[in-house]
Residue frames as qw, qx, qy, qz and C-alpha x, y, z in Angstrom:
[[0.000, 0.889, 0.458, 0.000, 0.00, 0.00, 0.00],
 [0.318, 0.469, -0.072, 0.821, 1.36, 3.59, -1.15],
 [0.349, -0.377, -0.443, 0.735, 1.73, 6.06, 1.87],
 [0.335, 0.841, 0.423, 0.046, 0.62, 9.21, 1.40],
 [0.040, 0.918, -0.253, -0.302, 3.77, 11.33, 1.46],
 [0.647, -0.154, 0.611, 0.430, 5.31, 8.67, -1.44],
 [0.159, 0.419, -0.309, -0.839, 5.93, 9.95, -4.56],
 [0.675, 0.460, 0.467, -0.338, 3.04, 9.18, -6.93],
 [0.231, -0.296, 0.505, 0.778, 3.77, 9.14, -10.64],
 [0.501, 0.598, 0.479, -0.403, 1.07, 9.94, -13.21],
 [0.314, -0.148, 0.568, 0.746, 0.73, 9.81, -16.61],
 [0.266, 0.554, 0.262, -0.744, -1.46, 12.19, -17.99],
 [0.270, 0.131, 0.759, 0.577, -2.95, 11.24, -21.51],
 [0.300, 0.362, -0.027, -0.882, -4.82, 14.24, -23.55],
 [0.375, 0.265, 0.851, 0.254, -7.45, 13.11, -25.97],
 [0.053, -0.351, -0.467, -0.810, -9.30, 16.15, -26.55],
 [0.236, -0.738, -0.624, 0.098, -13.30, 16.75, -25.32],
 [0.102, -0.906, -0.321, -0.256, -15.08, 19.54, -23.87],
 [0.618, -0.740, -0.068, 0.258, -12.58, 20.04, -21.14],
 [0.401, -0.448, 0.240, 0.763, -9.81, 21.51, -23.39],
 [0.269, 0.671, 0.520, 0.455, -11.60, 23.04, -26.13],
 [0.215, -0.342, 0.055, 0.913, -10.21, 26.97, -26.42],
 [0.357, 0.813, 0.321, -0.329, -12.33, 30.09, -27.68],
 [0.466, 0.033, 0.277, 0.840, -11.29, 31.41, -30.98],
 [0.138, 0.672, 0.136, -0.715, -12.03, 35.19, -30.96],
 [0.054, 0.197, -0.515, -0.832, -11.38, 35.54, -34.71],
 [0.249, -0.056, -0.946, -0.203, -14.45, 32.92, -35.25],
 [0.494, -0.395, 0.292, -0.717, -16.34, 32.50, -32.15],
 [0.849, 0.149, -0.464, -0.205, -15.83, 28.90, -31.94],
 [0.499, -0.611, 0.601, -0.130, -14.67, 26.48, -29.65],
 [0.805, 0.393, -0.444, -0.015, -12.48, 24.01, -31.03],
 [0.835, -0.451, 0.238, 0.207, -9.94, 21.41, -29.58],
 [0.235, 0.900, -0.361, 0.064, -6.40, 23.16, -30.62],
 [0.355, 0.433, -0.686, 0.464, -4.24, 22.22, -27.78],
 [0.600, -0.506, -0.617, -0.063, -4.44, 20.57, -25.09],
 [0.237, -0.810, 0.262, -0.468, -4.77, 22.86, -21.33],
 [0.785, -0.556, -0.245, 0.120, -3.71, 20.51, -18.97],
 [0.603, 0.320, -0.145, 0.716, -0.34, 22.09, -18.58],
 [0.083, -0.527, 0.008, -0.846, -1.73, 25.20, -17.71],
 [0.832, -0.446, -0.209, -0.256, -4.61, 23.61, -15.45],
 [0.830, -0.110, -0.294, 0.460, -1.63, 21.99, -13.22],
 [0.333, 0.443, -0.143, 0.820, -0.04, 24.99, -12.84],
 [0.219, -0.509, 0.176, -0.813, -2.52, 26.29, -10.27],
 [0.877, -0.412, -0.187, -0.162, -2.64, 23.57, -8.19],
 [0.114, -0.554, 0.809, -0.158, -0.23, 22.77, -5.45],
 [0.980, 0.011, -0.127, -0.150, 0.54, 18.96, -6.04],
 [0.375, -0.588, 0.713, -0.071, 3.57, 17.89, -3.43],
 [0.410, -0.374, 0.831, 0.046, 4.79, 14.42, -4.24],
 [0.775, 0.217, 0.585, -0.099, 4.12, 13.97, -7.51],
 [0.116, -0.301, 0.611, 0.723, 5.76, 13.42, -10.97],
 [0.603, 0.506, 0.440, -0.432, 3.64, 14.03, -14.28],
 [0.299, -0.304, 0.591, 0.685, 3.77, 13.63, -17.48],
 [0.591, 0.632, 0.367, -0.341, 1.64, 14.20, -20.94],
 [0.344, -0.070, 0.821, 0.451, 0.96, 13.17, -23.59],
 [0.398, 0.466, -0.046, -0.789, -0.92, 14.25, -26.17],
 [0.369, -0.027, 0.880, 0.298, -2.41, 11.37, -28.01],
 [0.192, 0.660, 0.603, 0.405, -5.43, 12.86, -29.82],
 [0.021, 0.149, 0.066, -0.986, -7.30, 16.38, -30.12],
 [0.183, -0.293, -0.829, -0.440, -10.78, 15.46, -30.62],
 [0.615, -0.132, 0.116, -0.768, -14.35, 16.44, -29.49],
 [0.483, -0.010, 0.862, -0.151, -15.35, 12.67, -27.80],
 [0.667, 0.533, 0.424, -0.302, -18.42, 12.49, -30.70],
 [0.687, 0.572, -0.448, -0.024, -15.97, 12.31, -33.86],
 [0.223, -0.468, 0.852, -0.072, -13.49, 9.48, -31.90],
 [0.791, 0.194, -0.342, -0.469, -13.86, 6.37, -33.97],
 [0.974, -0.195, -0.116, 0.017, -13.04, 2.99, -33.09],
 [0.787, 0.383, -0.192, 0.444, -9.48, 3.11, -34.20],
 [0.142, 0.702, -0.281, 0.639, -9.14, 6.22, -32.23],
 [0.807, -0.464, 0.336, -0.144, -10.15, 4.17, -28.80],
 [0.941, -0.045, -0.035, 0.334, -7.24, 1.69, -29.86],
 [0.398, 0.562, -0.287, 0.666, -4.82, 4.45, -30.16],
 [0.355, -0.660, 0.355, -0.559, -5.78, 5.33, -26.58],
 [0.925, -0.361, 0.121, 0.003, -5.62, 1.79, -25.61],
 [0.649, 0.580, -0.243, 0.427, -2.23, 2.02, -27.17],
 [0.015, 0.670, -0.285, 0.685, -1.35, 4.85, -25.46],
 [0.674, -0.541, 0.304, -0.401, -2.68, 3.60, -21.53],
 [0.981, -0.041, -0.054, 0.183, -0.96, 0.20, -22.27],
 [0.470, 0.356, -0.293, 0.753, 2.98, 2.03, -22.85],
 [0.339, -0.636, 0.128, -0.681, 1.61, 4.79, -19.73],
 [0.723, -0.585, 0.046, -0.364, 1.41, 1.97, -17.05],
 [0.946, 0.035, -0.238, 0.215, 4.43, 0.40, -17.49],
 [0.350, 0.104, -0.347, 0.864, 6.68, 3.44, -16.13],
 [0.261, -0.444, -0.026, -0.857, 3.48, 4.90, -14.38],
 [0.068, 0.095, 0.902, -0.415, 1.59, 4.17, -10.99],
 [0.416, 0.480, 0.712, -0.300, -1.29, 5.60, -12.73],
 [0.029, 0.227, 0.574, 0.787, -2.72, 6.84, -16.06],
 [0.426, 0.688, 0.237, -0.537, -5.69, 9.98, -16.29],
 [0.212, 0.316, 0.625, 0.681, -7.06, 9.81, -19.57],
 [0.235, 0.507, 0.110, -0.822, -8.86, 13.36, -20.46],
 [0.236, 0.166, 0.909, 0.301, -11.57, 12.93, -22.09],
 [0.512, -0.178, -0.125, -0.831, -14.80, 14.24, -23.69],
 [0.546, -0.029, 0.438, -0.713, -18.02, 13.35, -22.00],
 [0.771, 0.215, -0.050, -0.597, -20.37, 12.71, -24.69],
 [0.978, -0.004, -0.186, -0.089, -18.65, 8.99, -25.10],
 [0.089, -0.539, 0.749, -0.375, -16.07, 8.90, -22.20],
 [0.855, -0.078, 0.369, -0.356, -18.43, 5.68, -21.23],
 [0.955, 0.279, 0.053, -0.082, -17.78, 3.82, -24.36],
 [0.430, 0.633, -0.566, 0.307, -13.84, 4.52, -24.44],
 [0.321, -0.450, 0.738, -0.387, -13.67, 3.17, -20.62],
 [0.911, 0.015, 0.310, -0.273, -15.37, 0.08, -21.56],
 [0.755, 0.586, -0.211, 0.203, -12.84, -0.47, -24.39],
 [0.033, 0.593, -0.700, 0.397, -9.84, 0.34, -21.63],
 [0.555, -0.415, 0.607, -0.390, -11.52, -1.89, -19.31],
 [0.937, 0.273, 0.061, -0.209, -12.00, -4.80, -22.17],
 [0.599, 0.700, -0.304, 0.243, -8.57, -4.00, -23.72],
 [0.164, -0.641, 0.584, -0.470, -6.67, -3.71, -19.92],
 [0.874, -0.029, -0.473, -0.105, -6.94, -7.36, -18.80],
 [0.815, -0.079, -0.278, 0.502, -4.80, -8.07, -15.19],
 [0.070, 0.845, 0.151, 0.509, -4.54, -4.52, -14.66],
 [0.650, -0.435, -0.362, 0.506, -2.15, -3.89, -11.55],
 [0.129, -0.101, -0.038, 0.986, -2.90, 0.23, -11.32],
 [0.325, 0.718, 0.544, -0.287, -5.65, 2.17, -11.64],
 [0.251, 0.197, 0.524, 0.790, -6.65, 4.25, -14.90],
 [0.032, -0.534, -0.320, 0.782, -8.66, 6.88, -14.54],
 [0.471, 0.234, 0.346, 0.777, -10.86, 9.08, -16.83],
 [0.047, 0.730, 0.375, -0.570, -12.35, 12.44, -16.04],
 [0.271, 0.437, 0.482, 0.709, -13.36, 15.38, -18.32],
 [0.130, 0.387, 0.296, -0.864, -15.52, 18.29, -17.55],
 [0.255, 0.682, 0.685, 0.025, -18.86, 19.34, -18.83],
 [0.048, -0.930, -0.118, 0.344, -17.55, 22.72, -19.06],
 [0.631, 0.425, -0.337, 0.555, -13.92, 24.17, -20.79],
 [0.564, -0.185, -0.234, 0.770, -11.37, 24.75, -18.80],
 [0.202, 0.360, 0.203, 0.888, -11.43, 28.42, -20.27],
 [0.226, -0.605, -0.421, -0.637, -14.75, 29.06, -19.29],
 [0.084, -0.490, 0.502, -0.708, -15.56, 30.60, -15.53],
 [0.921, -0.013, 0.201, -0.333, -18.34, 27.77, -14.28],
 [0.760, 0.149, -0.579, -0.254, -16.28, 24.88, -15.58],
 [0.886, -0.387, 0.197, -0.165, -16.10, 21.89, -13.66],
 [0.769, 0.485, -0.292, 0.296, -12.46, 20.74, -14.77],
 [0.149, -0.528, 0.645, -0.532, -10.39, 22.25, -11.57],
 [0.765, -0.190, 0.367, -0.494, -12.88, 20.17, -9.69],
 [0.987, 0.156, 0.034, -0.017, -12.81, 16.57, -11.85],
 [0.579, 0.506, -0.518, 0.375, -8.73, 16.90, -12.68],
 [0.211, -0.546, 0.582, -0.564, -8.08, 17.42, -8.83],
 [0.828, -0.145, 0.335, -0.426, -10.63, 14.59, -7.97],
 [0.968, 0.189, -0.163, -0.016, -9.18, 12.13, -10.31],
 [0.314, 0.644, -0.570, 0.402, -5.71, 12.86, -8.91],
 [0.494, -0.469, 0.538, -0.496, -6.82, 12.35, -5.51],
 [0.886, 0.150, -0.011, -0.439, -8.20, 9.11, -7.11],
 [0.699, 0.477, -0.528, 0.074, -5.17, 7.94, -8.76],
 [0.114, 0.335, -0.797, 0.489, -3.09, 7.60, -5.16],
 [0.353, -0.158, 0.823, -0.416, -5.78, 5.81, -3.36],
 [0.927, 0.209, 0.154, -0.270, -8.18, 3.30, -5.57],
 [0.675, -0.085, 0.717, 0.153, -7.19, -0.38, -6.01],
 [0.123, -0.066, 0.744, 0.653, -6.35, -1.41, -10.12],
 [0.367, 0.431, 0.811, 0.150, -8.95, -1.14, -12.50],
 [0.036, 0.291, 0.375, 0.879, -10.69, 1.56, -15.14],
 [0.028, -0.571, -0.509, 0.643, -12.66, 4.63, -13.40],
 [0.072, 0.525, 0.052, 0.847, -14.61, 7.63, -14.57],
 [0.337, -0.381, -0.530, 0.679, -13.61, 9.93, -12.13],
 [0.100, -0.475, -0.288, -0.826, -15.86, 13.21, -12.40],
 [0.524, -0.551, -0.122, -0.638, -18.44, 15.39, -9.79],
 [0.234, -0.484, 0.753, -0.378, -16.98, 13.91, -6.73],
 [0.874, -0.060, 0.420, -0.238, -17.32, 9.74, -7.68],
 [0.136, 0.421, -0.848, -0.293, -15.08, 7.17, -8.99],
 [0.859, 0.190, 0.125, -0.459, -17.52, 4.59, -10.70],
 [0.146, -0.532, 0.749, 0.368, -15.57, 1.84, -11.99],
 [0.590, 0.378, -0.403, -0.588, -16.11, 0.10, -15.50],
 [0.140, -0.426, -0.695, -0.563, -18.06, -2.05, -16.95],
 [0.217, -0.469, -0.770, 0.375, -21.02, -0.45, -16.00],
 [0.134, -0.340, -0.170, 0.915, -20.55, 3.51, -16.27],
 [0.156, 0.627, 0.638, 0.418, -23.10, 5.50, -18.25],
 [0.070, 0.107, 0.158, 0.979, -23.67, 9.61, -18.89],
 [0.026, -0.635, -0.705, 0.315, -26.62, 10.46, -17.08],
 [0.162, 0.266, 0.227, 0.923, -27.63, 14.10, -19.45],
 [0.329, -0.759, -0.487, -0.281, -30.86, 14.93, -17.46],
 [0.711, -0.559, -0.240, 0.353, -28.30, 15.34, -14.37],
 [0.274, 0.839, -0.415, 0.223, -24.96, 16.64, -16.25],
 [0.485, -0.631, 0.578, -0.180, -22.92, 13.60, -14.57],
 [0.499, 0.239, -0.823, -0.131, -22.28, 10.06, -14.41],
 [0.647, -0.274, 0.519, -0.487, -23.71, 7.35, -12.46],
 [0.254, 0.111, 0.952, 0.126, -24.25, 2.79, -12.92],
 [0.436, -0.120, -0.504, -0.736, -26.21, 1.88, -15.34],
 [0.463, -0.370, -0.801, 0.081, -27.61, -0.88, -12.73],
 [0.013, -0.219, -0.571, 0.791, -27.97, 2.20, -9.83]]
């Protein structure tokens, strides 16, 4: 069992969604450009831990096609071998079906994997991103192996998860 003042390592893995999607003034558009977590990090204080990112897509979750869930299983398979855990950022609108595909694709799994997003952008002054990136950290140092979405203060773990839009959350599909 990890302590809590041990160093933690994380491997952040960008993918795109609502949660990094930047205004373009010229336009008026929000698009996925680049990804914020960088920034986002920055204003948190996070003592004993090493990060890294990766940028593995730039997508809005509703154009991510199959192939593009195997590139993220790609990506979370190389991430746990030099990581105690792995946050995959994600859009919402089918963060469900990409954690079923980690949790199909992740067999034996000796770490947890994590994915949160935000219903909001980052950018915007309401978003819920501070709130789901912090929570899935907290997540990463203390749940047992297996594939989460971490979001709105609950870590739900796959098979199972489902987008509740009446709410603006997650929740079991059996609850």
């Amino acid at each position: 069992m990890r302590r809590a003042e041990d160093t933690l390592k994380i491997a952040f893995l960008s993918t795109g969604g609502t949660i990094e999607k930047t205004y373009d003034e010229t336009d008026g558009s929000l698009r996925n450009v680049r990804s914020v977590l960088e920034v986002l990090m920055e204003s948190l204080r996070l003592p004993n831990l090493e990060i890294s990112f990766e940028t593995v897509m730039s997508k809005d979750s509703l154009e991510m096609t199959d192939p593009d869930r195997d590139l993220i299983l790609a990506a979370v398979k190389k991430a746990v071998s030099a990581h105690d855990a792995v946050i995959v950022v994600h859009g919402t609108d089918t963060l469900e079906k990409t954690g079923e595909h980690l949790h199909s694709g992740l067999p034996g799994l000796d770490r947890p994997v994590l994915l949160t997003g935000a219903f909001r952008p980052f950018e915007f002054r309401d978003t819920d991103a501070y709130q789901n990136v912090t929570e899935a950290l907290l997540a990463a140092r203390l749940l047992p192996p297996g594939v989460y979405a971490v979001l709105h203060n609950r870590a739900l773990a796959f098979p199972g998860v489902t987008k509740d839009r009446a709410r603006q959350t997650f929740s079991r599909r059996d609850a």
